[in-house]
DRENZABA-34185 format. One record per residue (C-alpha): residue number from 1; residue in one letter; x negated, y, z negated. Coordinates in Angstrom, 3 decimals. Layout:
N
 resi resn     east    north       up
  NUM    A        X        Y        Z
...
***
This chain:
20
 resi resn     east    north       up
    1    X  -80.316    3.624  -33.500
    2    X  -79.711    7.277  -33.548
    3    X  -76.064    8.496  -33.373
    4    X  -75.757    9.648  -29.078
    5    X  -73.485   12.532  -29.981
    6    X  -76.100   13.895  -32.109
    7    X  -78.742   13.478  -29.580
    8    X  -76.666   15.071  -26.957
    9    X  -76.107   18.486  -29.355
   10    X  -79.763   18.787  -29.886
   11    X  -80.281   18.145  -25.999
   12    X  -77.357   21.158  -25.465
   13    X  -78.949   23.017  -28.013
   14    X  -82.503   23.148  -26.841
   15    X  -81.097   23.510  -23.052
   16    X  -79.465   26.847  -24.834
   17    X  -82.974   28.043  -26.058
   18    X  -84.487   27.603  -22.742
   19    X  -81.611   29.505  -20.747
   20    X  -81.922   32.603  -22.603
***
């Protein structure tokens, strides 16, 4: 099972890519 901190970063940085 994937690590949820690691999940959460990706989720944060994709949310960053989509605010800009």
């Amino acid at each position: 099972m994937p690590n949820l901190t690691t999940i959460h970063s990706l989720i944060q940085n994709n949310n960053d890519n989509l605010t800009k």
